[in-house]
py3Dmol code that shows the C-alpha trace and the ligand (Angstrom):
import py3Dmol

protein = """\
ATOM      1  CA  UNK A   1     -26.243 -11.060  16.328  1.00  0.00           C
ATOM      2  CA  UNK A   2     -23.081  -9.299  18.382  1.00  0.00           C
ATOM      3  CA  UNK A   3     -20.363  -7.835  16.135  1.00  0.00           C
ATOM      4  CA  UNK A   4     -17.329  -6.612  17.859  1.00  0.00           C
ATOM      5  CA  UNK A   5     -15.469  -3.693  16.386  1.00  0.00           C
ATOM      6  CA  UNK A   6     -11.268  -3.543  17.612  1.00  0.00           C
ATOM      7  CA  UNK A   7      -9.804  -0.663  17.156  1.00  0.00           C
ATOM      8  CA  UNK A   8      -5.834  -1.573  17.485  1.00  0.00           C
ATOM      9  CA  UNK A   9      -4.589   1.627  18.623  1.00  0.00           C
ATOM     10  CA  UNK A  10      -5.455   2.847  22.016  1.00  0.00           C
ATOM     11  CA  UNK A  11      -7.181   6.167  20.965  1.00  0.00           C
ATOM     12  CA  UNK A  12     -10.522   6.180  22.797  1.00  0.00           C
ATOM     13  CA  UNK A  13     -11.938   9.101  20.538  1.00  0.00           C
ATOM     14  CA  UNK A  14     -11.115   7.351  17.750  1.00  0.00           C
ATOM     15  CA  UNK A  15     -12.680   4.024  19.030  1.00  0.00           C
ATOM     16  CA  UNK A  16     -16.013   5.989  19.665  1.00  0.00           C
ATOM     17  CA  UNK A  17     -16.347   7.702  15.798  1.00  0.00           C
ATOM     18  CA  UNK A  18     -15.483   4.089  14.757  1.00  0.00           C
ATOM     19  CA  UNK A  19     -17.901   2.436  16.775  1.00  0.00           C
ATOM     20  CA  UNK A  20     -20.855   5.190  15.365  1.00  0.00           C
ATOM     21  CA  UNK A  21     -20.020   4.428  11.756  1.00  0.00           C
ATOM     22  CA  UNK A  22     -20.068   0.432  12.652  1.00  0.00           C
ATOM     23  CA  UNK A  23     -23.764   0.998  14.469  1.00  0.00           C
ATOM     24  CA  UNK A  24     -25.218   3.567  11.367  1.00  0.00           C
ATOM     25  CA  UNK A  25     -24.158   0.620   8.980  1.00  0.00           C
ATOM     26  CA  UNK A  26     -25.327  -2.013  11.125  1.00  0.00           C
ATOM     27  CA  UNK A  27     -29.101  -3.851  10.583  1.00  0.00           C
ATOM     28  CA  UNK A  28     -31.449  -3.611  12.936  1.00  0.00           C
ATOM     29  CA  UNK A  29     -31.435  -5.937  15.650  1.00  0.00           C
ATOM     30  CA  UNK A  30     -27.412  -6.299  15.190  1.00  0.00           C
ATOM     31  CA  UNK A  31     -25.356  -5.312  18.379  1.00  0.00           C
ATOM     32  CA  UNK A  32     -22.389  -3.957  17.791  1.00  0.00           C
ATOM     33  CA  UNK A  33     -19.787  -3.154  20.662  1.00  0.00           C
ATOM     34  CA  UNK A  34     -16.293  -0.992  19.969  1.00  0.00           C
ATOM     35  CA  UNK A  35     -13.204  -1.645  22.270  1.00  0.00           C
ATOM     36  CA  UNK A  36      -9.774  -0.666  21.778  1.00  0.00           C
ATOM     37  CA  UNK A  37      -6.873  -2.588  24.321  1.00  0.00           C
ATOM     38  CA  UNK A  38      -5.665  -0.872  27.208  1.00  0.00           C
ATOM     39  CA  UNK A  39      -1.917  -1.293  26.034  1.00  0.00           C
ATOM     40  CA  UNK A  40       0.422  -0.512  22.597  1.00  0.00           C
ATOM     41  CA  UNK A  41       0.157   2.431  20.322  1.00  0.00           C
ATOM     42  CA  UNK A  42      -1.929   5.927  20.609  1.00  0.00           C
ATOM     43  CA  UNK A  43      -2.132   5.298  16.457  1.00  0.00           C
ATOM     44  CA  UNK A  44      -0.524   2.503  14.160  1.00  0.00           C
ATOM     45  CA  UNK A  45       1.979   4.648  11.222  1.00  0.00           C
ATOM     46  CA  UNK A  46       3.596   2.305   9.686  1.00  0.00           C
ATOM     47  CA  UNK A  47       5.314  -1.266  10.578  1.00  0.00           C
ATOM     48  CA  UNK A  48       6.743  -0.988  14.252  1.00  0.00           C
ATOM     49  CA  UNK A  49       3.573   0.659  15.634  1.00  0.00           C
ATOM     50  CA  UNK A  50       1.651  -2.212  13.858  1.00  0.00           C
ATOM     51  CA  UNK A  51       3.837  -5.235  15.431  1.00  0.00           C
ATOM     52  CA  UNK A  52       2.970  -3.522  18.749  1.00  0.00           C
ATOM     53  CA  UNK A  53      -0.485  -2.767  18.159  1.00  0.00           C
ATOM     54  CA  UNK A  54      -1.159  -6.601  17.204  1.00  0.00           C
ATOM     55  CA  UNK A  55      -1.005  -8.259  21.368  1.00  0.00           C
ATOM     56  CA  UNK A  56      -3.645  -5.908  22.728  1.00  0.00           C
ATOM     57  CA  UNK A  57      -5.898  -6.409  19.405  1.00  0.00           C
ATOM     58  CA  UNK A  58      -5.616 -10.213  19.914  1.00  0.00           C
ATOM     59  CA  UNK A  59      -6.416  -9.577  24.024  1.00  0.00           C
ATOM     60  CA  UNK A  60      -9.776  -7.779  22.736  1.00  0.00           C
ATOM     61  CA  UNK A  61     -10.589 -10.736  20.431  1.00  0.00           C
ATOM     62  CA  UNK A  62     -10.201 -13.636  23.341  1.00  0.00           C
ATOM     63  CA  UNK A  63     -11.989 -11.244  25.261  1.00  0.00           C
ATOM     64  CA  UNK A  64     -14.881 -11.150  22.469  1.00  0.00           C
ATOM     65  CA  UNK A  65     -14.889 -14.613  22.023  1.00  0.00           C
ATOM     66  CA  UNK A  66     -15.260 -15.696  26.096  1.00  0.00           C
ATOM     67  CA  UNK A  67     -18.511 -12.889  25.553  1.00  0.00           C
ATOM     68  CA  UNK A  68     -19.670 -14.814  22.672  1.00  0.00           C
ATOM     69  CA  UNK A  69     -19.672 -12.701  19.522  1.00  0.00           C
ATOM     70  CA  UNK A  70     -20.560 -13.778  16.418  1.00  0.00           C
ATOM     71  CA  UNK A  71     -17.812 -11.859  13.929  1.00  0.00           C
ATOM     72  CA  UNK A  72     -15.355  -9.123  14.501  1.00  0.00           C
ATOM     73  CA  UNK A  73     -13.940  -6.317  12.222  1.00  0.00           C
ATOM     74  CA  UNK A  74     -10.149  -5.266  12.625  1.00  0.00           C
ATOM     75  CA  UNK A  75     -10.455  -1.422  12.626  1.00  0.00           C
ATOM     76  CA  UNK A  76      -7.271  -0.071  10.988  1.00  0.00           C
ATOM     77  CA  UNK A  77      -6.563   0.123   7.208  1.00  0.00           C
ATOM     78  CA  UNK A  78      -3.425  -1.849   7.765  1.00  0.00           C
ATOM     79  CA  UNK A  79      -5.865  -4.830   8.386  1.00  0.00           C
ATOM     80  CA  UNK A  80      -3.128  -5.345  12.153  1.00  0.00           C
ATOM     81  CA  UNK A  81      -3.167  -9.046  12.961  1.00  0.00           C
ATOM     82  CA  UNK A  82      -5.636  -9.947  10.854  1.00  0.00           C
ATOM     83  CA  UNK A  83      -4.580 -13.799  10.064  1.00  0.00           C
ATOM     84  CA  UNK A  84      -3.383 -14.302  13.573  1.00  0.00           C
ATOM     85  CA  UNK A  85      -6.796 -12.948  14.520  1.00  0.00           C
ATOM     86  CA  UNK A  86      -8.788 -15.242  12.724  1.00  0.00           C
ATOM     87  CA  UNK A  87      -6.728 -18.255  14.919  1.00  0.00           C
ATOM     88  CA  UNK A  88      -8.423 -17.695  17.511  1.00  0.00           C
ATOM     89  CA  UNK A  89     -11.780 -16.236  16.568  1.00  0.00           C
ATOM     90  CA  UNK A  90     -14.302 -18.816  15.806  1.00  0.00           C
ATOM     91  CA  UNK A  91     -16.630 -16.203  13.654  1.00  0.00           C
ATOM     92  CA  UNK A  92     -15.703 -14.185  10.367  1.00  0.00           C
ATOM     93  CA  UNK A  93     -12.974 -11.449  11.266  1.00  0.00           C
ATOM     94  CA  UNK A  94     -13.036  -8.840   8.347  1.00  0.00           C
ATOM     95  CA  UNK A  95      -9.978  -6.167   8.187  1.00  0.00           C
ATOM     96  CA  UNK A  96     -11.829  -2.685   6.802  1.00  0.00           C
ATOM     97  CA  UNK A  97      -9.208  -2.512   3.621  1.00  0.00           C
ATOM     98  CA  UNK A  98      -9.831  -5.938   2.520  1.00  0.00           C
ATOM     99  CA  UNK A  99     -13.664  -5.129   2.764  1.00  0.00           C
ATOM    100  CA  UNK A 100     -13.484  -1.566   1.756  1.00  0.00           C
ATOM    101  CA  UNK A 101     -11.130  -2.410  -1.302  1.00  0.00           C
ATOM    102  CA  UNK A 102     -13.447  -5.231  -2.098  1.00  0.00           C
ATOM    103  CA  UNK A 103     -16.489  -3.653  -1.933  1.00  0.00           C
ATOM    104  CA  UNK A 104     -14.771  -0.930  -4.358  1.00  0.00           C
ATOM    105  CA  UNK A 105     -14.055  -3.646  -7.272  1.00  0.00           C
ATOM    106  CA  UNK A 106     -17.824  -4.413  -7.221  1.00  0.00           C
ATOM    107  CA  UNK A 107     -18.757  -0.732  -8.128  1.00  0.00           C
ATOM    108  CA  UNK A 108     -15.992   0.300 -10.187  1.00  0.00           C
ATOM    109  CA  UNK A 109     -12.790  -0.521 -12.324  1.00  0.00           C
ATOM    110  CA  UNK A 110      -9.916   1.120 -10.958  1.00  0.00           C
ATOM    111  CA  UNK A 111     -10.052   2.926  -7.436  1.00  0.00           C
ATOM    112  CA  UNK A 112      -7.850   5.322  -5.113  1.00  0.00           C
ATOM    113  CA  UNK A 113      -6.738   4.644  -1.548  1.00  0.00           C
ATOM    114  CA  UNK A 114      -6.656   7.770   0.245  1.00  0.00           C
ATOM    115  CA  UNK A 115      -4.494   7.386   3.469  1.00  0.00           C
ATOM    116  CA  UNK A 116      -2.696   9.507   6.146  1.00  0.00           C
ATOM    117  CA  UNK A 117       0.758   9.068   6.064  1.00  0.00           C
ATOM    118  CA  UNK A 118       3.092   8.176   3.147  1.00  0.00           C
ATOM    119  CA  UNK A 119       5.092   5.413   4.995  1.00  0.00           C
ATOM    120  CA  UNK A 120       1.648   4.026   5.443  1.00  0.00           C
ATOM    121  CA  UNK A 121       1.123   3.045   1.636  1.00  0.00           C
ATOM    122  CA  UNK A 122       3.645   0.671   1.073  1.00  0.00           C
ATOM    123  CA  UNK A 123       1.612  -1.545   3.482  1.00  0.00           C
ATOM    124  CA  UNK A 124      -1.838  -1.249   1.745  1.00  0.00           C
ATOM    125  CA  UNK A 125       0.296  -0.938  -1.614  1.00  0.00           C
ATOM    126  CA  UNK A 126       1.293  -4.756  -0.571  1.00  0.00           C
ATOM    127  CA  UNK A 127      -2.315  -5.835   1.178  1.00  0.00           C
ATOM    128  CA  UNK A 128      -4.023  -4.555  -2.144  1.00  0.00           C
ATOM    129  CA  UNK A 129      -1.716  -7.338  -3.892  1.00  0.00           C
ATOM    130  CA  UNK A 130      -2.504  -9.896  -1.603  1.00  0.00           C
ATOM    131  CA  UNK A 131      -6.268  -9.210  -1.871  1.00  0.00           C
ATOM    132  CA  UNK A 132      -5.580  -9.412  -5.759  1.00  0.00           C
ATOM    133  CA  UNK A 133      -6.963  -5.827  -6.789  1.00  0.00           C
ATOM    134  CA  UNK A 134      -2.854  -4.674  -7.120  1.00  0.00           C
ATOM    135  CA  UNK A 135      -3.933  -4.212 -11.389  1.00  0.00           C
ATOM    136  CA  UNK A 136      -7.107  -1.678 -10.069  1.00  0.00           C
ATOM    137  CA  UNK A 137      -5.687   0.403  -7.279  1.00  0.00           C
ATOM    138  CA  UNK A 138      -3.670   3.274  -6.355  1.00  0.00           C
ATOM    139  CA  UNK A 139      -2.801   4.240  -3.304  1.00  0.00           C
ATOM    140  CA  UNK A 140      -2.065   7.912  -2.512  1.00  0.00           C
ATOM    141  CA  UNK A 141      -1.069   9.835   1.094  1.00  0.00           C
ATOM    142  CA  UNK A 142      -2.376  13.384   2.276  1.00  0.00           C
ATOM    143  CA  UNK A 143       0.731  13.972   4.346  1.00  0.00           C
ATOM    144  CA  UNK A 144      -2.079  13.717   7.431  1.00  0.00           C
ATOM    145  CA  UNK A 145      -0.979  12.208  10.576  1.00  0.00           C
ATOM    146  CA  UNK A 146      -3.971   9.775  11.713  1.00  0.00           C
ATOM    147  CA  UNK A 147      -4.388  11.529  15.197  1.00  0.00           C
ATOM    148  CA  UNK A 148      -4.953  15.315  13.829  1.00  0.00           C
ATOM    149  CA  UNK A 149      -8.184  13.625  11.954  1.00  0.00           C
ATOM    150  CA  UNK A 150      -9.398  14.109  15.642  1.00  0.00           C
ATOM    151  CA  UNK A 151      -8.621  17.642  15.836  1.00  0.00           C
ATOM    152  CA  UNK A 152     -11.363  19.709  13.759  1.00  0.00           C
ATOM    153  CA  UNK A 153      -9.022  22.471  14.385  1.00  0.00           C
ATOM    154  CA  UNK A 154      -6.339  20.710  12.220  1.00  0.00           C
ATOM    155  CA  UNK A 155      -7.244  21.369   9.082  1.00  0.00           C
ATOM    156  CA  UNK A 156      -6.744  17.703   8.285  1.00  0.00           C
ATOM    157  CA  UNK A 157      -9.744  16.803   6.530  1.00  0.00           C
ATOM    158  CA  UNK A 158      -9.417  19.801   3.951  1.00  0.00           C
ATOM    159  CA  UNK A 159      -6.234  18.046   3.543  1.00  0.00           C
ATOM    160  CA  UNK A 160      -7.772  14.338   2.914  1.00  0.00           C
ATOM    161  CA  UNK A 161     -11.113  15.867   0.558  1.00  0.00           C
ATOM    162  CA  UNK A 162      -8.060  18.223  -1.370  1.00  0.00           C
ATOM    163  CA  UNK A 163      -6.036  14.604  -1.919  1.00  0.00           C
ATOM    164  CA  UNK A 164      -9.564  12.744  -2.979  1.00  0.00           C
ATOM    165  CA  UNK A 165     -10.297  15.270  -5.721  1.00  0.00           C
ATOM    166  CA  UNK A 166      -6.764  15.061  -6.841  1.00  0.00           C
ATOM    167  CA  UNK A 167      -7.549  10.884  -7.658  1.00  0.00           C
ATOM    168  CA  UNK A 168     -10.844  11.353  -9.027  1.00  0.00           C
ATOM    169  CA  UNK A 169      -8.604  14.229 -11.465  1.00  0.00           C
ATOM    170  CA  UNK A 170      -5.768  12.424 -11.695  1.00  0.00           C
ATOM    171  CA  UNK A 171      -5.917   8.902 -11.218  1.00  0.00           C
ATOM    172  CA  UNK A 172      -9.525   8.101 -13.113  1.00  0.00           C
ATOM    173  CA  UNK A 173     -10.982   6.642 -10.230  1.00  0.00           C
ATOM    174  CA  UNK A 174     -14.265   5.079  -9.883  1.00  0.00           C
ATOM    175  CA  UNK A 175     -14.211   4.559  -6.713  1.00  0.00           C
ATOM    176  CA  UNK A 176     -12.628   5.979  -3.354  1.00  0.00           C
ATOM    177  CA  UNK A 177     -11.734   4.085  -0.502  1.00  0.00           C
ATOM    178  CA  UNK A 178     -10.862   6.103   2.634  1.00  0.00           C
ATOM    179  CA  UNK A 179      -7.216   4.513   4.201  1.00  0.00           C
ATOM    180  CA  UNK A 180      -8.127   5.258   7.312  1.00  0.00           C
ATOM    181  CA  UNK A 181     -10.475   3.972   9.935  1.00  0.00           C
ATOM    182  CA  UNK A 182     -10.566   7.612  11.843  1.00  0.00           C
ATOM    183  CA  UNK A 183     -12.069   8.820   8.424  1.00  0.00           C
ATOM    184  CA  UNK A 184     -15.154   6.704   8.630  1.00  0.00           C
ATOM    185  CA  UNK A 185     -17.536   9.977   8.978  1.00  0.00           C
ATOM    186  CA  UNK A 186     -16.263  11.374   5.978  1.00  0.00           C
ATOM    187  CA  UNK A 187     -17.902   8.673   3.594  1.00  0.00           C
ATOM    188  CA  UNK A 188     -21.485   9.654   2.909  1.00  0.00           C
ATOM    189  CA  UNK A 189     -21.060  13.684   2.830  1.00  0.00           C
ATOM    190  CA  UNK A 190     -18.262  13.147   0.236  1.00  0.00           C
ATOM    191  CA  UNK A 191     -20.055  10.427  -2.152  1.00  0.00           C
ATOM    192  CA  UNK A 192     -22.720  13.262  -2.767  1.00  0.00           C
ATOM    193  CA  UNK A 193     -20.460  16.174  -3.001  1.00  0.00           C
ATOM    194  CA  UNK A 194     -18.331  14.104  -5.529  1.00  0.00           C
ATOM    195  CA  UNK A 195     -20.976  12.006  -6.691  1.00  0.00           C
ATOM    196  CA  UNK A 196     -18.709   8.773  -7.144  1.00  0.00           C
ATOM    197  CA  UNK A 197     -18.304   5.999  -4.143  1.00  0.00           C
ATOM    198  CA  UNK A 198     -16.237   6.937  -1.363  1.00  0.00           C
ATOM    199  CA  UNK A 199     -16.366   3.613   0.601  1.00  0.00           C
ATOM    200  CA  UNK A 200     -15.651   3.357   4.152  1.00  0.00           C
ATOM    201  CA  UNK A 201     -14.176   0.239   5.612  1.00  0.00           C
ATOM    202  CA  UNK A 202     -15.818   0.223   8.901  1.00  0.00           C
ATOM    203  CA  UNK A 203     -19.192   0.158   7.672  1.00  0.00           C
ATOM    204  CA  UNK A 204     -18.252  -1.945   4.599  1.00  0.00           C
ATOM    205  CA  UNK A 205     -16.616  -4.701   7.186  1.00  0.00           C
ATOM    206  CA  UNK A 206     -19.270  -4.185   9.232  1.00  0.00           C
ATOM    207  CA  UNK A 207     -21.921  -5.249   6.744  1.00  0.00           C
ATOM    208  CA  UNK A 208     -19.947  -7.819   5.332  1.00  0.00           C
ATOM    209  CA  UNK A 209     -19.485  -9.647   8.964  1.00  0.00           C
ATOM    210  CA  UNK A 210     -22.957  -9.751   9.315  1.00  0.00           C
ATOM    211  CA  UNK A 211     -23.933 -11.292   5.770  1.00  0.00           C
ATOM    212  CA  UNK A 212     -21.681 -14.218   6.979  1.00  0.00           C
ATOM    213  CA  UNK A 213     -22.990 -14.742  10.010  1.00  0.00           C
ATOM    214  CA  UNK A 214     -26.194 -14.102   8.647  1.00  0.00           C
ATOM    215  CA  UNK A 215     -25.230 -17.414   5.708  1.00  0.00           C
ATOM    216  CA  UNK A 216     -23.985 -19.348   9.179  1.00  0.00           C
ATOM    217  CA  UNK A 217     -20.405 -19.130   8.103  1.00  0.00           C
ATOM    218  CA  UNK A 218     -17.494 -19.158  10.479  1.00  0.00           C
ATOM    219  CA  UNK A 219     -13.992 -18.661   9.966  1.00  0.00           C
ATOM    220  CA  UNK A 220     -12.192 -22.021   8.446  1.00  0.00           C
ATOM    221  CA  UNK A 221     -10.210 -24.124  11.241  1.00  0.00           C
ATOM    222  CA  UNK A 222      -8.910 -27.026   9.092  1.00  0.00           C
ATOM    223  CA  UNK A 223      -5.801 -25.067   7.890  1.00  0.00           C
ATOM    224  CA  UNK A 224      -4.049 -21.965   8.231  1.00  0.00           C
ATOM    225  CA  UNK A 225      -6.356 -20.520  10.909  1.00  0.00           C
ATOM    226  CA  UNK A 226      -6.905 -23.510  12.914  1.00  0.00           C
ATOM    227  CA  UNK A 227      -6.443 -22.758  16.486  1.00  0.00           C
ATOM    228  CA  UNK A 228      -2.616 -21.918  18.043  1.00  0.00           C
ATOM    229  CA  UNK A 229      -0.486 -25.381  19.098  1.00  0.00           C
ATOM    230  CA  UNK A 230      -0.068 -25.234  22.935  1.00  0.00           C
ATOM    231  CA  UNK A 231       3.353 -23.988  23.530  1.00  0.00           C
ATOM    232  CA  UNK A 232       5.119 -22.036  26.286  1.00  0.00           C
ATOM    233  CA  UNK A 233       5.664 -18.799  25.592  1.00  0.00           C
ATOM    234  CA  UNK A 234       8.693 -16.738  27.854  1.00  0.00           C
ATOM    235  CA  UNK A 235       9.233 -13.645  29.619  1.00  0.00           C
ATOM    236  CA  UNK A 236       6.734 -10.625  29.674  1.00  0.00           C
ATOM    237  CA  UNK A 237       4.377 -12.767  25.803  1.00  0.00           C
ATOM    238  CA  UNK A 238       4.071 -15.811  28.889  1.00  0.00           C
ATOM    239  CA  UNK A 239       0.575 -14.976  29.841  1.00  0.00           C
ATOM    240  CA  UNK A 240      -0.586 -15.223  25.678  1.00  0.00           C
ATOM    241  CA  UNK A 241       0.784 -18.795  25.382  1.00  0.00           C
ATOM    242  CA  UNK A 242      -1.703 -21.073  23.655  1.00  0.00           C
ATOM    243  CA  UNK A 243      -3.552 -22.833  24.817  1.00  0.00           C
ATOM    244  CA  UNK A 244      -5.848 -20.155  24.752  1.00  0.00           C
ATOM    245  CA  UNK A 245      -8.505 -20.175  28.010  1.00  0.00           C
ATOM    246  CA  UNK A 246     -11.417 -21.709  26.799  1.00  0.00           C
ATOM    247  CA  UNK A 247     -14.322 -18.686  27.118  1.00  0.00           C
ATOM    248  CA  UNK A 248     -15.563 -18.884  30.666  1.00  0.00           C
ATOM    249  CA  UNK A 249     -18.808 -20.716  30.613  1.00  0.00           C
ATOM    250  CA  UNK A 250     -20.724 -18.080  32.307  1.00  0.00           C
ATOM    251  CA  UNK A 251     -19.367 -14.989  30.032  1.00  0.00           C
ATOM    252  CA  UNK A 252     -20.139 -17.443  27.121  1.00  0.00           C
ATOM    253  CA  UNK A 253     -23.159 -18.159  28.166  1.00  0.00           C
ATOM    254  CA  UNK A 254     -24.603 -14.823  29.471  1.00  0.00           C
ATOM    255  CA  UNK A 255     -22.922 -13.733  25.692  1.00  0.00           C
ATOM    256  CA  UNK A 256     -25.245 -15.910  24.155  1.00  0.00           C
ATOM    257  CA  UNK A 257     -28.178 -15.153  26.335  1.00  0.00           C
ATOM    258  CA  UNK A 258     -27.466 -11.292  25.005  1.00  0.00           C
ATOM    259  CA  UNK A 259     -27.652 -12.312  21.460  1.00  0.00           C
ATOM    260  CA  UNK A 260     -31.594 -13.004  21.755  1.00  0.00           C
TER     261      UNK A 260
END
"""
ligand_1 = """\
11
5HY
C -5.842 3.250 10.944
N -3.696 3.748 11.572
O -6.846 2.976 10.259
C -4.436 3.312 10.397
C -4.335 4.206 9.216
C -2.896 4.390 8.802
O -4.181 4.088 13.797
N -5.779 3.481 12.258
C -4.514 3.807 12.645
O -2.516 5.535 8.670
O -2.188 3.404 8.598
"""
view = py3Dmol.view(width=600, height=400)
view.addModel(protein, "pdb")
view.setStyle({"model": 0}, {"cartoon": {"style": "trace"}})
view.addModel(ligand_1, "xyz")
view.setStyle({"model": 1}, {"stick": {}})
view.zoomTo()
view.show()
């Protein structure tokens, strides 16, 4: 099977860590492919950069789906676009904090979100709600922004590993869920040092998409996620109207060719 990997923000370093943690978690025999778009933020902080990230991560979706992948995973703890992504995907699309925090409530009771920013924790404050693990979870910031977790020389992963033995301290928790995907190599070195879970949503999502797949299940299309209405759509959004191309035959069918 093909699983794509979309980052949302346009940071190709970031991308490239992202796409290693997806492959080490992978099964053999799975492809998996990382992209970022070409357009919208460097890294998603908060709501604005979010709104803007969510166009290009819904070009690199079409894109997948005229290739002919089989699931996607939404690289960014914010889960960016994730419902309007699943419109127009016809395989699972998993978000890495509805995965990661998941994943967490099956090894432990309560867990800790470790994220970058504090304006960033309201969102996954609100997505841990939704996902209904609100009662279990605490979300905490380490004051890092997400782009210095690609400079080694930034001192910002002291910074996350000083915040994630605060919650283990403070908080009780079972489990830790890194709130960022640019932390995704942190996972395995710090669930032996600490000796508790520290759960990475890239290669939790990443797993997850391919037991679906793997049970032949596709993403619903008889409510909420059934494909966009065709509409016109003005100005500079015109060329993302729905209907949505269908994939090109060829790319579809070389896609599937790929998949062996
Ligand atoms: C992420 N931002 O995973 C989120 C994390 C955050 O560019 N990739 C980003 O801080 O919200």
């Amino acid at each position: 099977m093909r699983i794509l990997i979309v980052n949302p923000n346009t940071t190709g370093s970031m991308t490239a860590r992202i796409g290693a943690a997806g492959r080490a978690a992978a099964s053999p025999g799975t492809e998996v492919v990382a992209t970022n778009p070409d357009m919208g933020p460097e890294s998603i902080e908060g709501y604005y950069d979010e709104a803007f990230s969510v166009p290009g991560l819904l070009d690199e979706i079409r894109r997948g789906e005229s290739l002919g992948f089989d699931g996607y995973v939404i690289a960014c703890f914010d889960d960016t676009g994730l419902d309007a992504a699943r419109t127009v995907a016809v395989g699972p699309v998993l978000g890495i904090c509805e995965a990661a925090m998941h994943a967490a409530t099956m090894l432990g009771g309560r867990f800790s979100v470790v994220t970058t920013l504090a304006r960033s924790a309201p969102a996954l404050e609100s997505l841990a709600r939704r996902y209904g693990v609100g009662d279990r979870c605490r979300v905490r910031a380490s004051d890092v922004p997400v782009l210095a977790l690609e400079d080694p020389a930034s001192g910002a992963v002291r910074r996350v590993k000083e915040e994630i033995r605060r919650a283990v301290r403070e908080d009780g928790a079972e489990c830790i869920v890194l709130g960022c995907a640019g932390m995704a190599d942190l996972a395995a070195d710090l669930t032996r040092r600490l000796g508790l879970p520290v759960i990475d949503g890239v290669a939790a999502a990443t797993r997850m998409v391919e037991a679906l797949v793997g049970l032949g299940l596709r993403t619903s299309k008889v409510g909420g996620y059934a494909a966009p209405l065709p509409k016109a759509y003005a100005g500079e959004l015109a060329r993302f109207a729905p209907p949505l191309p269908p994939p090109a035959p060829e790319a579809a069918e070389a896609g599937r060719k790929m998949r062996g």
